[in-house]
ZADO-1210 file (C-alpha; in nm, 4 decimals, padded with zeros to 6 digits):
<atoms>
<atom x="-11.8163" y="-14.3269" z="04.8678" code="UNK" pos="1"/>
<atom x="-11.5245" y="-14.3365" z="04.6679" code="UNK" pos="2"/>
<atom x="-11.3567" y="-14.0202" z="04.5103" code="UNK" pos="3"/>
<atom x="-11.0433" y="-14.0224" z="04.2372" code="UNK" pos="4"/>
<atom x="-10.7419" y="-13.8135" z="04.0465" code="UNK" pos="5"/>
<atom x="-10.8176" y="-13.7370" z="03.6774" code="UNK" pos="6"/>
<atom x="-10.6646" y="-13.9779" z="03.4331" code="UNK" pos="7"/>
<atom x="-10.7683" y="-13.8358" z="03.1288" code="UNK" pos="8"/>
<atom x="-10.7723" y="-13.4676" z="03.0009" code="UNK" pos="9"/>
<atom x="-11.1183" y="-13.3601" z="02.9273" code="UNK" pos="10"/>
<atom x="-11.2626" y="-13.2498" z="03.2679" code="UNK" pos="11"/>
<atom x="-11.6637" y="-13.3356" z="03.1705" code="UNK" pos="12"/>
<atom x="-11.5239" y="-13.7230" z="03.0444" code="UNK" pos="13"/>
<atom x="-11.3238" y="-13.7223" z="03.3786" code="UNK" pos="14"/>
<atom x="-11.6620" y="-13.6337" z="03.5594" code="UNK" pos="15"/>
<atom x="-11.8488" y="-13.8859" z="03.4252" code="UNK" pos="16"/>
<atom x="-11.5791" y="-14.1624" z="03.4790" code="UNK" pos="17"/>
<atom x="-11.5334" y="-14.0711" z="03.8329" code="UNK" pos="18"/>
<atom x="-11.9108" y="-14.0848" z="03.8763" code="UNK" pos="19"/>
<atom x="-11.9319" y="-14.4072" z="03.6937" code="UNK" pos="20"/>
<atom x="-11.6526" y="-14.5487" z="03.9413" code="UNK" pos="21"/>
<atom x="-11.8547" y="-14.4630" z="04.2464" code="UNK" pos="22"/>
<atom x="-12.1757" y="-14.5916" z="04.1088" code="UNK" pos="23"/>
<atom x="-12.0013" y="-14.9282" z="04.0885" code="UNK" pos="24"/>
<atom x="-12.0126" y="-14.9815" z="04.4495" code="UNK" pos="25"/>
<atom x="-12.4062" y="-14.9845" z="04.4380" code="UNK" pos="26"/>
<atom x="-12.4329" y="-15.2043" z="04.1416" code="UNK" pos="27"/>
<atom x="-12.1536" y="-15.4856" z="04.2384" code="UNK" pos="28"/>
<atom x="-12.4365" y="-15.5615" z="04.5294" code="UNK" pos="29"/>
<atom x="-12.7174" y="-15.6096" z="04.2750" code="UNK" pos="30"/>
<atom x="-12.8385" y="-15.1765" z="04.3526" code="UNK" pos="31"/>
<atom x="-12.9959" y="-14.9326" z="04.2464" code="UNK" pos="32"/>
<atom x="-12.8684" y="-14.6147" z="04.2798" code="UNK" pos="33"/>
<atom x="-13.0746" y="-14.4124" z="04.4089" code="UNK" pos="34"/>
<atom x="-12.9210" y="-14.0827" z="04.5227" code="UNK" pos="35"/>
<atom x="-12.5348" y="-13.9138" z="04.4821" code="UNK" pos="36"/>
<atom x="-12.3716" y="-13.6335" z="04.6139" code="UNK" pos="37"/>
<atom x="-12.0602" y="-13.4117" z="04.4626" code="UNK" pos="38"/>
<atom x="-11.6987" y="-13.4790" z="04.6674" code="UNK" pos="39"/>
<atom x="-11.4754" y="-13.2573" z="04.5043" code="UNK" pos="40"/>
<atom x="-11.1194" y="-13.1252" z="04.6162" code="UNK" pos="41"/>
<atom x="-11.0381" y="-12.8307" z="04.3863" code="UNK" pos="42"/>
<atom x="-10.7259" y="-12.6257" z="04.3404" code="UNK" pos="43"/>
<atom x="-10.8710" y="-12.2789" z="04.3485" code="UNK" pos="44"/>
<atom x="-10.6900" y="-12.0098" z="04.1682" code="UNK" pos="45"/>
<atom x="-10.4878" y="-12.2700" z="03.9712" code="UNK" pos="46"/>
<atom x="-10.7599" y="-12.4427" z="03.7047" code="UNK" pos="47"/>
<atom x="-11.0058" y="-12.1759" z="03.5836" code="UNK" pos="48"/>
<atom x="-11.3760" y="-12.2194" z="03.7308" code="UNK" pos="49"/>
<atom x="-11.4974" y="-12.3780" z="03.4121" code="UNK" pos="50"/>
<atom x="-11.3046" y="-12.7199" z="03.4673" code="UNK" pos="51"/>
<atom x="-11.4918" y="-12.7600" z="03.7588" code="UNK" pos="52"/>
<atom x="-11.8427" y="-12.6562" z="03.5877" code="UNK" pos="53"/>
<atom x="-11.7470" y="-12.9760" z="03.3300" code="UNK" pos="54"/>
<atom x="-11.6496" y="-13.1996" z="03.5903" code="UNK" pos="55"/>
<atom x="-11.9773" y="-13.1345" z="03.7712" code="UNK" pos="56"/>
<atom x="-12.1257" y="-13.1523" z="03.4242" code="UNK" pos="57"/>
<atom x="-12.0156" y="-13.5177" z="03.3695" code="UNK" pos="58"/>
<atom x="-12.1028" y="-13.6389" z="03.7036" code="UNK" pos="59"/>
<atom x="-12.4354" y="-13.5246" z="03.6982" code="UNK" pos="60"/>
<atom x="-12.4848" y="-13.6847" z="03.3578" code="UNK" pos="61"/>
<atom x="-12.3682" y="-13.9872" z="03.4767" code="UNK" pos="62"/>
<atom x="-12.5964" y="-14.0073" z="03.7885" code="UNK" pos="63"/>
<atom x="-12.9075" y="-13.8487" z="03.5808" code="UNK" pos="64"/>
<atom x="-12.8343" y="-14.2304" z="03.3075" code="UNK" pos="65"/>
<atom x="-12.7929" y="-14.4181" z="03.6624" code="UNK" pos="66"/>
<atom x="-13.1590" y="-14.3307" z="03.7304" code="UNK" pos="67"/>
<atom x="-13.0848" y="-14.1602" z="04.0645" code="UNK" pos="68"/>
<atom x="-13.0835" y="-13.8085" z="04.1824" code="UNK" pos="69"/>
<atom x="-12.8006" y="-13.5415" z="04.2096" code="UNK" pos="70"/>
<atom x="-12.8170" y="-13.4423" z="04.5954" code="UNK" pos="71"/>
<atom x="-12.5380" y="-13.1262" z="04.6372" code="UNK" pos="72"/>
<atom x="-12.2473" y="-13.2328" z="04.8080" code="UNK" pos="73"/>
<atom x="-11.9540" y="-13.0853" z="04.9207" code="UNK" pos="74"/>
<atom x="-11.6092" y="-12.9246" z="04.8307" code="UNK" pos="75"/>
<atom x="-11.2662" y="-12.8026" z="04.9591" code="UNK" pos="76"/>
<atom x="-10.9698" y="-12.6308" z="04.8684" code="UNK" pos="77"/>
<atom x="-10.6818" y="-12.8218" z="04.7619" code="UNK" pos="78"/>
<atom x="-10.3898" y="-12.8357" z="04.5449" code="UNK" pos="79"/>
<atom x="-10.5147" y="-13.1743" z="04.4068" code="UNK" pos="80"/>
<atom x="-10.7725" y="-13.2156" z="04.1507" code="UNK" pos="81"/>
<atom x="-11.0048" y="-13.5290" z="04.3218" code="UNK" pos="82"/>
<atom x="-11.3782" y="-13.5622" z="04.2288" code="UNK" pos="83"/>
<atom x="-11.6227" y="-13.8617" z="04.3308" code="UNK" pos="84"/>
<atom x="-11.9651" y="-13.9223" z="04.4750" code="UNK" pos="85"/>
<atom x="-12.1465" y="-14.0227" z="04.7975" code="UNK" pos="86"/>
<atom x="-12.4310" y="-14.2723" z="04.6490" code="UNK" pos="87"/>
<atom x="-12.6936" y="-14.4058" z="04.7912" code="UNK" pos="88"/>
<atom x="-12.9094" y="-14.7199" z="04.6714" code="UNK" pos="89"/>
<atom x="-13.1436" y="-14.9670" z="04.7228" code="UNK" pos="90"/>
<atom x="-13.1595" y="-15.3432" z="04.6820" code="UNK" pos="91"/>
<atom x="-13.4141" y="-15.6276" z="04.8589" code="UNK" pos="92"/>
<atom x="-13.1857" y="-15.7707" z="05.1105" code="UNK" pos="93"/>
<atom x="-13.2996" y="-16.1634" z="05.0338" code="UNK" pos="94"/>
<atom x="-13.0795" y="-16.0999" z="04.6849" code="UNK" pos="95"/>
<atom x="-12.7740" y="-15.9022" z="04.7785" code="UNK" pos="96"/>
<atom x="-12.5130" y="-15.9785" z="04.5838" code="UNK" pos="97"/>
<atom x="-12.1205" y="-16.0130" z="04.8306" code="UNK" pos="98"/>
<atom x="-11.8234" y="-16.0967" z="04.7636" code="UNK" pos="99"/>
<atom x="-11.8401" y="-16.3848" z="04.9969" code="UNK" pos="100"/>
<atom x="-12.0833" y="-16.5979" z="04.7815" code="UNK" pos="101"/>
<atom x="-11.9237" y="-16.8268" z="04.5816" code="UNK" pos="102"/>
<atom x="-11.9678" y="-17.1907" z="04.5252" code="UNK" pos="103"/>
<atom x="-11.7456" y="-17.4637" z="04.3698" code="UNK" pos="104"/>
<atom x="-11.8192" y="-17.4863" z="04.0334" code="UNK" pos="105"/>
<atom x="-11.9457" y="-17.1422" z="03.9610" code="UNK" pos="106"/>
<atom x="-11.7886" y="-16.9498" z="03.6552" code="UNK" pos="107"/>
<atom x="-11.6422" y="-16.6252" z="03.6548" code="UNK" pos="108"/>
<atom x="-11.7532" y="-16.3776" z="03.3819" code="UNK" pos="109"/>
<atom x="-11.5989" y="-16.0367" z="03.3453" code="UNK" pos="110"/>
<atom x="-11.8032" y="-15.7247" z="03.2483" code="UNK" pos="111"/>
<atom x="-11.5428" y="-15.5233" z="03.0912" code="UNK" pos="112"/>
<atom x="-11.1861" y="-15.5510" z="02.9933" code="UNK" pos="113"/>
<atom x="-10.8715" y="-15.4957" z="03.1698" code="UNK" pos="114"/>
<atom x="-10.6100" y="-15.2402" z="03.1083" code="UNK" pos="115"/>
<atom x="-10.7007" y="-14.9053" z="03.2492" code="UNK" pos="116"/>
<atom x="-10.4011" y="-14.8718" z="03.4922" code="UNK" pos="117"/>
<atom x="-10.1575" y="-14.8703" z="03.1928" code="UNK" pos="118"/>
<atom x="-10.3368" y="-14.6849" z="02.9277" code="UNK" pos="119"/>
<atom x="-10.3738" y="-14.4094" z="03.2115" code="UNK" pos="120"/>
<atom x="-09.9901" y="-14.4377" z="03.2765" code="UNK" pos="121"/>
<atom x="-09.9902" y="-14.3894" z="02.9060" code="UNK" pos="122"/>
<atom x="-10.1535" y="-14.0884" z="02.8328" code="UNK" pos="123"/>
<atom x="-09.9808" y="-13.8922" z="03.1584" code="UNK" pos="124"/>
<atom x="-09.6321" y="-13.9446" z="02.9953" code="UNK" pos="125"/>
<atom x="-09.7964" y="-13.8509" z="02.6307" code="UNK" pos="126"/>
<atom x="-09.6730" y="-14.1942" z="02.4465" code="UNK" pos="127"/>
<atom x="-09.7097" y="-14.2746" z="02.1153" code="UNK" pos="128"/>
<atom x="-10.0970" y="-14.2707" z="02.0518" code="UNK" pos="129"/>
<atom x="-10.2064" y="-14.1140" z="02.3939" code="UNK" pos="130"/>
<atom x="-10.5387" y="-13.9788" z="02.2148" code="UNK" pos="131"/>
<atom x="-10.6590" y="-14.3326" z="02.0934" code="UNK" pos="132"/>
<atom x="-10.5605" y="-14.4776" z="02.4675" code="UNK" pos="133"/>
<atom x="-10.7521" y="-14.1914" z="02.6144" code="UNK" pos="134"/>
<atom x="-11.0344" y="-14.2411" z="02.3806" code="UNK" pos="135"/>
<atom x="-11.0249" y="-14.6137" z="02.4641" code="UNK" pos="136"/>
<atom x="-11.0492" y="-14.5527" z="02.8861" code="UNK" pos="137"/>
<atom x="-11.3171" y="-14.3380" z="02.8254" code="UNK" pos="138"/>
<atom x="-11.5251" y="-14.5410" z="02.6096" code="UNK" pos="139"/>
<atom x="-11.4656" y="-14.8572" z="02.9115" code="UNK" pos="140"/>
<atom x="-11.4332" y="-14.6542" z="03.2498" code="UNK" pos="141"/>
<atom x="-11.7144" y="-14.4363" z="03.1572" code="UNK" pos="142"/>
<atom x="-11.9276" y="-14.7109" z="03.1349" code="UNK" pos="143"/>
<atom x="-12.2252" y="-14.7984" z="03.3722" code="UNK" pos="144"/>
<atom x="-12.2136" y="-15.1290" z="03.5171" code="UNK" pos="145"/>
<atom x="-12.5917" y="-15.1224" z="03.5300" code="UNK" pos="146"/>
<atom x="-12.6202" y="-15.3918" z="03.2978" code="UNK" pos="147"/>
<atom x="-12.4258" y="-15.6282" z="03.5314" code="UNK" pos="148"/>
<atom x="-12.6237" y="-15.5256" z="03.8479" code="UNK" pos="149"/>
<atom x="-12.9756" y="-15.6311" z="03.6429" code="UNK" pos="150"/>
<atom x="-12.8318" y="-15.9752" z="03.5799" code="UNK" pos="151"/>
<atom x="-12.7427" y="-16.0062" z="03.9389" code="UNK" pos="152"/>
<atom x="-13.1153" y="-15.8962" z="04.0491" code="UNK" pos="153"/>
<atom x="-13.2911" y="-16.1048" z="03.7613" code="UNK" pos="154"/>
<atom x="-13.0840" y="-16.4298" z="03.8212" code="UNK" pos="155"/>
<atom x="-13.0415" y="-16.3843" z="04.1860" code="UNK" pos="156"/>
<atom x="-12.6879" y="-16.3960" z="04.1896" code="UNK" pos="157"/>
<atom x="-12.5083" y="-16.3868" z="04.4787" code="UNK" pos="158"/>
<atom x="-12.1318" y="-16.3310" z="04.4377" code="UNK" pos="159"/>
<atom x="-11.9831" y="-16.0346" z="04.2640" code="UNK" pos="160"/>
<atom x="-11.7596" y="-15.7850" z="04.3278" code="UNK" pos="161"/>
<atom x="-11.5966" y="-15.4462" z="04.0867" code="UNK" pos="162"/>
<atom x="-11.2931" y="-15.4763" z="03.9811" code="UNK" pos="163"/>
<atom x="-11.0824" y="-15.1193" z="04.0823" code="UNK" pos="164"/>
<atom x="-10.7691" y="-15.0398" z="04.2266" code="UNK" pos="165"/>
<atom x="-10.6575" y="-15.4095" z="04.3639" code="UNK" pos="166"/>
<atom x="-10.7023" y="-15.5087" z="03.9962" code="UNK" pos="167"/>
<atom x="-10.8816" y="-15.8598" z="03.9062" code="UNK" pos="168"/>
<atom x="-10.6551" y="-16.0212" z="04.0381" code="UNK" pos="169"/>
<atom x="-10.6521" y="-15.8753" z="04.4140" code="UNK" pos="170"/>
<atom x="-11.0386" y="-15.8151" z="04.4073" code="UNK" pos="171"/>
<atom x="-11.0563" y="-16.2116" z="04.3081" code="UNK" pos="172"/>
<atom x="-10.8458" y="-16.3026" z="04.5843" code="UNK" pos="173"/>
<atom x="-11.1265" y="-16.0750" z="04.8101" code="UNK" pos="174"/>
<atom x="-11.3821" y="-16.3057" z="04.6613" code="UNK" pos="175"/>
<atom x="-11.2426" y="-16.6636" z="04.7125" code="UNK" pos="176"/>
<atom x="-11.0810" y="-16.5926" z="05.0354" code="UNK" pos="177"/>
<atom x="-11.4727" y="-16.4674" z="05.1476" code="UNK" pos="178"/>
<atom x="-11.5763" y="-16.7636" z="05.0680" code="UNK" pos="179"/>
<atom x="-11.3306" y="-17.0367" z="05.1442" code="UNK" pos="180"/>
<atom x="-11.2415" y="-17.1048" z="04.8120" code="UNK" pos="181"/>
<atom x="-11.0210" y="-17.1422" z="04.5524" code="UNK" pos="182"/>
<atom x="-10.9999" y="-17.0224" z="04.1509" code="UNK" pos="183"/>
<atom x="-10.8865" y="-17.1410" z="03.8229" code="UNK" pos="184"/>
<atom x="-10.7970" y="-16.8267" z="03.6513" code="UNK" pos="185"/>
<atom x="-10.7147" y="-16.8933" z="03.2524" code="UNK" pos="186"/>
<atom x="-10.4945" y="-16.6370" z="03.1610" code="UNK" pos="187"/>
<atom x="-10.5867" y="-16.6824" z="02.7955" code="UNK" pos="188"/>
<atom x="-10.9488" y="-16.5929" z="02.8420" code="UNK" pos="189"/>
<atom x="-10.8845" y="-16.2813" z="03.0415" code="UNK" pos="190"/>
<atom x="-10.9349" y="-15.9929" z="02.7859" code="UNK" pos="191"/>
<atom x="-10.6960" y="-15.7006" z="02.7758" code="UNK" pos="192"/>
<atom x="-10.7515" y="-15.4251" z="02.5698" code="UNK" pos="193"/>
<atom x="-10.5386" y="-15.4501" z="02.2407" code="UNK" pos="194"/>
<atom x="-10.2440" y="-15.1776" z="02.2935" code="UNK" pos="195"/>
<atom x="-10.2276" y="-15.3002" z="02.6834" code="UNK" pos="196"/>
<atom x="-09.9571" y="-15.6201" z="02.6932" code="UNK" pos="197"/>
<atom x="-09.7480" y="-15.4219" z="02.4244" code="UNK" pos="198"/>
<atom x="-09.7271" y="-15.0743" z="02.6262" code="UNK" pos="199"/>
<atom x="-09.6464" y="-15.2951" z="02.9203" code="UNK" pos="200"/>
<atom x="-09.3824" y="-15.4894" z="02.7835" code="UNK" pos="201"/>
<atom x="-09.2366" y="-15.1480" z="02.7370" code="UNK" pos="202"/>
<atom x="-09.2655" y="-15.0354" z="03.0857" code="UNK" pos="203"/>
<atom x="-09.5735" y="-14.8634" z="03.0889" code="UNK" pos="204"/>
<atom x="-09.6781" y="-15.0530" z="03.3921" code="UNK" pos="205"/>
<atom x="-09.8486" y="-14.7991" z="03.6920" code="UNK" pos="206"/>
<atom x="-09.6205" y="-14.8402" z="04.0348" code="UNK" pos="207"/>
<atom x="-09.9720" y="-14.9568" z="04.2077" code="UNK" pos="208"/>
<atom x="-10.0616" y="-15.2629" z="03.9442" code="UNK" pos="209"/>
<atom x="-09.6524" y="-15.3503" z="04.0441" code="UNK" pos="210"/>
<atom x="-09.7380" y="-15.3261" z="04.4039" code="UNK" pos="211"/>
<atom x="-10.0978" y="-15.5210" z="04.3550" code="UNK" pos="212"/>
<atom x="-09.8761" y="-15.8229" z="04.1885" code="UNK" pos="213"/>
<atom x="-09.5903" y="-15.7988" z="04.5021" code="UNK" pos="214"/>
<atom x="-09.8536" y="-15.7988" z="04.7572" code="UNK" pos="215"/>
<atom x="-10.0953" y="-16.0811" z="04.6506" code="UNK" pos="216"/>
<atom x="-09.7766" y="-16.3048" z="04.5297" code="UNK" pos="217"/>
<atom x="-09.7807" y="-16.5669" z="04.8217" code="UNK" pos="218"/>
<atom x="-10.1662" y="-16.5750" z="04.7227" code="UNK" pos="219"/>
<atom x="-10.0918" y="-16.6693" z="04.3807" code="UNK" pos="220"/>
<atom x="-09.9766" y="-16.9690" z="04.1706" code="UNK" pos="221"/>
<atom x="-09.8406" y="-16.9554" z="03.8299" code="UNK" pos="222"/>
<atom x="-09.8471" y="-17.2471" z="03.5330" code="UNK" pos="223"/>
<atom x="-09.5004" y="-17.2985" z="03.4039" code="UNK" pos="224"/>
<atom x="-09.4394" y="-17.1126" z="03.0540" code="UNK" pos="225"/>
<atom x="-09.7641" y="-16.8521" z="03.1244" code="UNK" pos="226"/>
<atom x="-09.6380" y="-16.4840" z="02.9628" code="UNK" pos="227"/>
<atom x="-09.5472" y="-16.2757" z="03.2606" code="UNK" pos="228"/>
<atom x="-09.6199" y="-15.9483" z="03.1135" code="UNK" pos="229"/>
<atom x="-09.9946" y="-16.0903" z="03.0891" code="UNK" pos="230"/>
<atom x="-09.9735" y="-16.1917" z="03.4569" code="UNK" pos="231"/>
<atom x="-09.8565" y="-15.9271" z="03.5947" code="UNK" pos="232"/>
<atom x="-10.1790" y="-15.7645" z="03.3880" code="UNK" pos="233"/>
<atom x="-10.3875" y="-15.9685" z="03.6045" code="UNK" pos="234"/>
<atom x="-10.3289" y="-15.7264" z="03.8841" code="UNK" pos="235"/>
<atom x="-10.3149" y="-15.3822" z="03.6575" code="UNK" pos="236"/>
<atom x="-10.5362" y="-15.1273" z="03.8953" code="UNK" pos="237"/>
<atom x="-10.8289" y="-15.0381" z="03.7311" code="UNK" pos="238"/>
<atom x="-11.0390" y="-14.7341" z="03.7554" code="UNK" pos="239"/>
<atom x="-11.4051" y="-14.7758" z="03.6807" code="UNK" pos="240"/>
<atom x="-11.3597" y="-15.1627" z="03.5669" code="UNK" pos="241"/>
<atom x="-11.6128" y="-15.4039" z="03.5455" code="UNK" pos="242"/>
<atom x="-11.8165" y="-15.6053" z="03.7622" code="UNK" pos="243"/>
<atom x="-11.6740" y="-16.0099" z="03.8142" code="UNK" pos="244"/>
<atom x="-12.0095" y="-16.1699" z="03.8466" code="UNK" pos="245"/>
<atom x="-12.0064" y="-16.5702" z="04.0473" code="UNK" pos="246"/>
<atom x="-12.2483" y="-16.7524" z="03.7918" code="UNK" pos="247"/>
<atom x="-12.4193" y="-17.1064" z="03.8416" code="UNK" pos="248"/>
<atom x="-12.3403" y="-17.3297" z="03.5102" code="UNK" pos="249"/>
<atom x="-12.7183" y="-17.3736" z="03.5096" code="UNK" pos="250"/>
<atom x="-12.7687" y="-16.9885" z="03.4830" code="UNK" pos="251"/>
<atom x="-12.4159" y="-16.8858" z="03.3003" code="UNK" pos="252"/>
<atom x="-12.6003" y="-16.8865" z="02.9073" code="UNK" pos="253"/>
<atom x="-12.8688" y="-16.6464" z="03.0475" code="UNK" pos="254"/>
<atom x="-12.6517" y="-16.4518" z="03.2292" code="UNK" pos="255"/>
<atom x="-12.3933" y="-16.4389" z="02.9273" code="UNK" pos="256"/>
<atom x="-12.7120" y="-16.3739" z="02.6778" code="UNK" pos="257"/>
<atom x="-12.8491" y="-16.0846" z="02.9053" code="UNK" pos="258"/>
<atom x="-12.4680" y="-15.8707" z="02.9612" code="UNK" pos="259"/>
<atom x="-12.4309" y="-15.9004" z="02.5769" code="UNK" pos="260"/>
<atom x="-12.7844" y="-15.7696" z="02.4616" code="UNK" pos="261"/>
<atom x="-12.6864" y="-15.4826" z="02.7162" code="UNK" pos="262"/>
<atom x="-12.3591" y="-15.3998" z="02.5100" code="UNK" pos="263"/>
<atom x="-12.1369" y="-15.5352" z="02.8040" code="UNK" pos="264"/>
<atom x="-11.8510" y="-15.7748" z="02.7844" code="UNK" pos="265"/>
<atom x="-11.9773" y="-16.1779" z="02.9349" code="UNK" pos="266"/>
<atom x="-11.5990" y="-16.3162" z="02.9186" code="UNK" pos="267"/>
<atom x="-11.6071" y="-16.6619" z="03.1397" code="UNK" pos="268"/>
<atom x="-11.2460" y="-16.5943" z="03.2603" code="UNK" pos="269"/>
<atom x="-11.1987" y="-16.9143" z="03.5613" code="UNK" pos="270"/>
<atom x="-11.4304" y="-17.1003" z="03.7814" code="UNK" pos="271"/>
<atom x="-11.4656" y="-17.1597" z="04.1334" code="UNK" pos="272"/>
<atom x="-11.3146" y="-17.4976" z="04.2796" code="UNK" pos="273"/>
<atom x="-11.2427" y="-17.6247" z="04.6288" code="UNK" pos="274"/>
<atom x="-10.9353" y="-17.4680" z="04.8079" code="UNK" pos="275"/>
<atom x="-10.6324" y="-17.7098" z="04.8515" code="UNK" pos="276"/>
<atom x="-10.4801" y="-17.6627" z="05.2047" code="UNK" pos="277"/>
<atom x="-10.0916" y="-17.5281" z="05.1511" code="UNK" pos="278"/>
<atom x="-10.1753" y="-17.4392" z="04.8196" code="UNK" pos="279"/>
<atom x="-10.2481" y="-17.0916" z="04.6786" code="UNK" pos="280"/>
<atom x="-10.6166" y="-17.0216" z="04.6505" code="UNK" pos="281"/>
<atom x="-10.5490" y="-16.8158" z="04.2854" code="UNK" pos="282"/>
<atom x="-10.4306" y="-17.0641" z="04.0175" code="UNK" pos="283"/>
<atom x="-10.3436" y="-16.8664" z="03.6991" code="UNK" pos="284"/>
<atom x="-10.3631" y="-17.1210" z="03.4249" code="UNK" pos="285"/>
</atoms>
């Protein structure tokens, strides 16, 4: 279950993004959705009834391209706009996909880039270009990470996780500490969306990405002369981000191969290693 505020304007693009969010949770596990019902909070008598007919709109859409079928739900009055789903899936239990699976040596490839937190920050305060940035969350955040789940079910991959409101860095931290190990992050690989680092340098930085970064600081260790606009990226909260997929060198070209003929991003971003004792387990490099 997971539910959300809007971060972009149109109501049916926030639907679908919202859905797409909650769908995550099924897919980072190596699911299929299989079933999803409406959460909404609505503000009655302050947003005329046809926001919430597009919001529906998009979330049905969304769960219709998932495969899986739109089960009612529930609403309330409130004087915040939230909208999510309740989903339920299906995947064989000898090939679930957790967050505590790693292994030294695997590789860590990203399914989508990083950057929603600010853009969203963005287009509330109406910068410079809000249309493109909103353009640009929807194309990412409304994007189904079915594409990741099928490599984890054809491979039989067994560490993964989304990557949402802790940002990659603090759901990286969930996945190494799971399994007792550490990571070599490289900060050069890690892709941000092109307007991100420069709207950041500029103080378009969300308050939670700057409380992700405080709180997982002791967890985290820094190369010398790394750009700390870009690091403090590495903890931007995302809403509907990717899936960060634990991949076997032996299996990484297949997996790679496979997200890329599905239109998603395969960025090899770090690699598992063994954790160091007194030593932070996330090494940004």
């Amino acid at each position: 279950m997971d539910f959300l505020t809007p971060l972009v304007n149109d109501p049916y693009e926030f639907g679908r993004i919202a859905a797409a969010n909650s769908l995550s949770d099924v897919y980072a596990m190596g699911g299929e959705p299989w079933a999803a019902m409406n959460i909404v909070c609505f503000p009655q008598g302050k947003m005329p009834p046809w926001v919430l007919q597009e919001i529906l709109r998009g979330g049905r859409d969304q769960v219709l391209a998932a495969g899986a079928a739109p089960a009612g739900g529930h609403s309330v009055s409130d004087d915040e706009l939230k909208y999510g789903l309740a989903v339920s899936g299906a995947v064989d239990p000898e090939r679930v996909a957790v967050k505590g699976g790693l292994k030294p040596g695997d590789f860590l490839v990203l399914t989508k880039p990083i950057g929603t937190g600010v853009l969203a920050t963005a287009v509330k305060a109406q910068w410079q270009g809000w249309q493109e940035f909103e353009a640009l969350i929807i194309r990412w955040a409304a994007r189904l990470n079915a594409g990741g789940a099928r490599v984890l079910r054809e491979l039989g991959l067994r560490a993964a996780t989304d990557v949402t409101g802790f940002g990659l860095g603090g759901h990286l931290l969930e996945m190494i500490q799971s399994s007792g190990l550490a990571v070599e992050l490289r900060l050069a690989d890690v892709p941000f969306m092109e307007p991100v680092p420069g709207l950041a340098a500029m103080g378009l930085m969300p308050g939670g990405s700057l409380c992700n970064r405080r709180h997982y600081a002791p967890h985290t260790e820094a190369a010398p002369g790394l750009d700390p606009i870009l690091t403090d990226l590495v903890f931007d909260a995302q809403t509907s981000g990717g899936l960060l997929l634990g991949v076997p060198e032996a299996k990484l070209e297949q997996a790679r191969t496979l997200l890329l003929e599905n239109g998603d991003l395969a960025q090899v971003i770090g690699r598992a290693v063994p954790a160091e004792p007194g030593r932070p387990p996330l090494r940004i490099i």
